[in-house]
Each structure stands twice: as structure tokens, then as C-alpha cells.
C-alpha positions, 0 to 999 in steps of 0.5 A, a space after each residue: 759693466 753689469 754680467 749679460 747686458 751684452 747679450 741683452 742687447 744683442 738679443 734686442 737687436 737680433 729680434 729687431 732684424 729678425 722681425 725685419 726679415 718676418 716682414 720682407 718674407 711676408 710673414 706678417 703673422 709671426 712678425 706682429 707677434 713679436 711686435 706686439 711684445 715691443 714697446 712703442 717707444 721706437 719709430 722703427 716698431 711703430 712703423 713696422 706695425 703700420 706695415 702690418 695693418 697696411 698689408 691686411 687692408 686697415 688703412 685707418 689703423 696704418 695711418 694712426 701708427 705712422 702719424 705717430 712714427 712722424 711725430 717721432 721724427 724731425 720735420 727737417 732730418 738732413 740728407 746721408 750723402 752729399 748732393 755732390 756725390 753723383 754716386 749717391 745720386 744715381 743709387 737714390 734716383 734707382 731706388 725711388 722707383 721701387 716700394 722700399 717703403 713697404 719694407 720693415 726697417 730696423 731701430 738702427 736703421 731709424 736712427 741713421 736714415 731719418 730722412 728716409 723713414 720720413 719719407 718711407 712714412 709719407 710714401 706708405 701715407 701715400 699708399 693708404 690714402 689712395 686705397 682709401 679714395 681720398 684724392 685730397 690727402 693723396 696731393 696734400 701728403 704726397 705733393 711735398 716730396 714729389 720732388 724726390 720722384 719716388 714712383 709711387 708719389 709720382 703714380 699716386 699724384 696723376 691718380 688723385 689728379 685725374 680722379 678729382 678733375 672728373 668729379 
């Protein structure tokens, strides 16, 4: 074991949670500052980036870092929890209904959650598609997981839906 490789990795891991603390207080300046100074090798610095740009308004740039985070990810990453556990289940169910999405998420978080991040990526997906008033990508991203009822899938779907049946 090399001298001080321990605390080099937890110096790296102290800054991932650190810069997920930044952006759940909403202190996205000092965030990217250290974002910037990360490599875009991790989905989670990639997609924390893409919070930061979604939270200024720059939709288009948002949806660059998240096509790269997806392409990160595997189509199919497989469920944490059994579908037998009605505990899980209830937790999930509670959970969908809020904007955890628009939370930072962490390497380790990442590389146990996969299912989540990809979901977490079509749901911000979701979101910059909507602000930008593009009704067709809105039901082509979000319709796949609509079955999960995440609230802002649900929410932004009926938009779409009801904005393109007008026109």
C-alpha cells in the first residue's frame, strides 16, 4: 500500500459529498467551482454539472452533459430492490412524487443506483425539454418511464399533450 493513498481517496470522496451538499443548499457557484476541476470520466460529475446549468436556465448545455451521462449508463441497469418488497415499493411510490432529480448525486451513489441516475437523467431530460416548449421530445423522452409515475413525467406528459393538441 503506497503512504497516503488512503487519504487520497478520502480526500476524493469528501469533495464528491461535499459538492453534493453545494448543490442541495443551492450553492451552485462554489459547486462548479469544484466540478470544474473534476474529470469527466464520472456520471455523477457529469450529471452534477448538468444540474448546474439546468439551474441558470441553459437548457441546451444541461441536455449535452446528460446525453453524456446516458451514454455512461446501461439501457437496462436492473432494480436495487425486490418487486416483492412492499416496503420498497411504498418508499419508491413516496419518492416518485418528488424532485429528487434535481438533487446532486454522488460517484458512489452512481455505481450503486444506476436505475435511479438513468431515471434521474430522463426526468431532468424531461424538465429541459418542457422549459425549452419542445412537446415532442417531452412524450418521446418521458413516455418510457411514465409507467414509474414520477410526478414530473406524469405532469410534464399532460403538458406536452395538451400543448400539442391545440396547435
Amino acid at each position: 500500500m503506497l503512504l497516503g493513498s488512503t487519504n487520497a481517496a478520502q480526500t476524493y470522496q469528501s469533495e464528491d459529498i461535499l459538492i453534493v451538499q453545494l448543490l442541495n443548499q443551492g450553492r451552485y457557484a462554489e459547486a462548479y467551482t469544484l466540478l470544474k476541476k473534476e474529470s469527466l470520466t464520472s456520471p455523477a460529475t457529469i450529471f452534477n454539472l448538468a444540474l448546474c446549468h439546468y439551474w441558470v436556465g441553459n437548457y441546451a448545455d444541461a441536455l449535452l452533459y446528460l446525453e453524456k451521462v446516458g451514454m455512461m449508463l446501461p439501457h437496462h441497469a436492473g432494480s436495487t430492490a425486490s418487486n416483492t418488497d412492499s416496503f420498497y415499493k411504498s418508499l419508491r411510490d413516496k419518492q416518485n412524487q418528488t424532485n429528487d432529480h434535481h438533487q446532486g448525486i454522488t460517484s458512489k451513489y452512481a455505481s450503486l443506483f444506476k436505475e435511479q441516475v438513468r431515471d434521474a437523467v430522463i426526468r431532468l431530460k424531461t424538465d429541459c425539454w418542457l422549459k425549452l416548449e419542445n412537446w415532442t421530445k417531452v412524450i418521446e423522452i418521458a413516455t418510457p418511464i411514465a409507467f414509474k409515475n414520477y410526478h414530473n413525467i406524469a405532469d410534464a406528459l399532460q403538458i406536452a399533450k395538451n400543448k400539442l393538441s391545440l396547435s
